[in-house]
N, C-alpha and C positions, 0 to 999 in steps of 0.2 A: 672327793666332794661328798658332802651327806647327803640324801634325800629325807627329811622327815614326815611321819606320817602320824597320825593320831591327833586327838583332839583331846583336851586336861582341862580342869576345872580347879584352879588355885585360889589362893586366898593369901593379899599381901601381909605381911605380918605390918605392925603398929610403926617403924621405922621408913615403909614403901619398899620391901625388901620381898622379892619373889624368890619362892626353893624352886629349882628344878626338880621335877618330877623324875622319879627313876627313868619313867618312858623315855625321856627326850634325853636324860644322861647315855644310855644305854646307843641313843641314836649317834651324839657328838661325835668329831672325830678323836682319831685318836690324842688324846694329851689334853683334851678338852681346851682348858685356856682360855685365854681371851675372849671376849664374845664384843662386839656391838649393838648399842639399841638404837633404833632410830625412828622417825615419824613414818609411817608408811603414806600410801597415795591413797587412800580411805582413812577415815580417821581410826587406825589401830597404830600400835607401834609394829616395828619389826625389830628380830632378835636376829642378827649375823653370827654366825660362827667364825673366829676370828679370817680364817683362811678365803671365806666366800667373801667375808669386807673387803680382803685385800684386793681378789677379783673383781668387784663391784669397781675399787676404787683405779685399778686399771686399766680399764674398759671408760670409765668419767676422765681420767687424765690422757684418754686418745682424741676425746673430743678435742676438734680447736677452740681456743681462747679468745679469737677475734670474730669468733660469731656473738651476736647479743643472745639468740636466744641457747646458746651453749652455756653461757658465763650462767646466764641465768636458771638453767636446769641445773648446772652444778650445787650452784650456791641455796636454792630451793631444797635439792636432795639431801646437802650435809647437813642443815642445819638441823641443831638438837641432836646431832649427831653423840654417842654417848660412850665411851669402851669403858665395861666393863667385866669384873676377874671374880668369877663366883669365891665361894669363901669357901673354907674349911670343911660349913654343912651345904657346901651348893647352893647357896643363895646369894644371889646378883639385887643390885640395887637399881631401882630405876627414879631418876631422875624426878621433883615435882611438875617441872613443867612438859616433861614427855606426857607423862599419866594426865597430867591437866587436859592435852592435847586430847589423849584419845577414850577421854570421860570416863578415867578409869579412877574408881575410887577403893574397893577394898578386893571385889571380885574380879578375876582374868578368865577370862578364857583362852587357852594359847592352843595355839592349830599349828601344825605342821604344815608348810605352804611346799615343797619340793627343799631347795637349798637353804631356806631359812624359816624361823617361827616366827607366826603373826598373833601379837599378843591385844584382845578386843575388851570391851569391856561387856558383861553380858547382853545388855540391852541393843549396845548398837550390832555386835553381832546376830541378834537377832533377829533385828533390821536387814542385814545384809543375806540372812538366809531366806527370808522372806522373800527378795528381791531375783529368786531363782525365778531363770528364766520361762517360759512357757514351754516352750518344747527344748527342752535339753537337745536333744538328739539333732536337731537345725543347727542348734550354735556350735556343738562337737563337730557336725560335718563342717561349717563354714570357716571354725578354724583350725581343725586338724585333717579337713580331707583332701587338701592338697600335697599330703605327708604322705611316703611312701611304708609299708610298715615294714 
């Protein structure tokens, strides 16, 4: 599994067409491939590397089906769901109505999140930096200090 790290500054080309950045090429696994795009749970999109999809969709297909609110996080999570096969020069297409979604018009900013990239649009990501918490150090304890290291 990848872990991605870094933070890129793109600029879609005139088609809605993102290059990967060497950085995040450099991270893919091996064979690169396939990717997924999909809506995230803040309005950014998220980028799957095809093999984290499959896990993602794994883990979604153990849920049961005869719960309402299962059916319904399922159906929530896929939707806009996108695969896409970078090109030739590593450029992946994304979707109008993904980019609609997450107010992305020419600029990206795409962040490394551990197993997948979260692709913002600058302003709201700015929004979401903003939105750091007060005492950092409170919230690491509260949810990583029940973790043994």
């Amino acid at each position: 599994m990848s872990h991605f790290i870094g933070e890129f500054e793109i600029r879609l080309d005139a088609k809605g067409r993102l290059a990967l950045p060497a950085g995040v090429i450099r991270q893919l696994p091996a064979g690169g491939g396939k990717v997924v795009i999909n809506r995230g749970f803040e309005p950014c999109l998220v980028l799957y590397p095809g093999v984290e999809w499959d896990r993602q969709v794994t883990e979604l297909s153990r849920l049961n089906p005869y719960v309402k609110e299962n059916r319904e996080f399922v159906r929530y999570f896929l939707r806009g769901a996108s695969p896409a096969e970078p090109d030739s020069t590593n450029r992946i297409l994304i979707p109008r109505a993904l980019l609609d979604y997450a107010g992305i018009d020419k600029d990206v900013v795409m962040m490394g999140n551990l197993s997948n990239l979260e692709l913002w649009s600058p302003e709201r990501y700015k929004v979401q930096l903003d939105r750091e918490p007060e005492d950092f150090s409170a919230l690491a304890e509260k949810v990583m200090g029940g973790r043994s290291v």
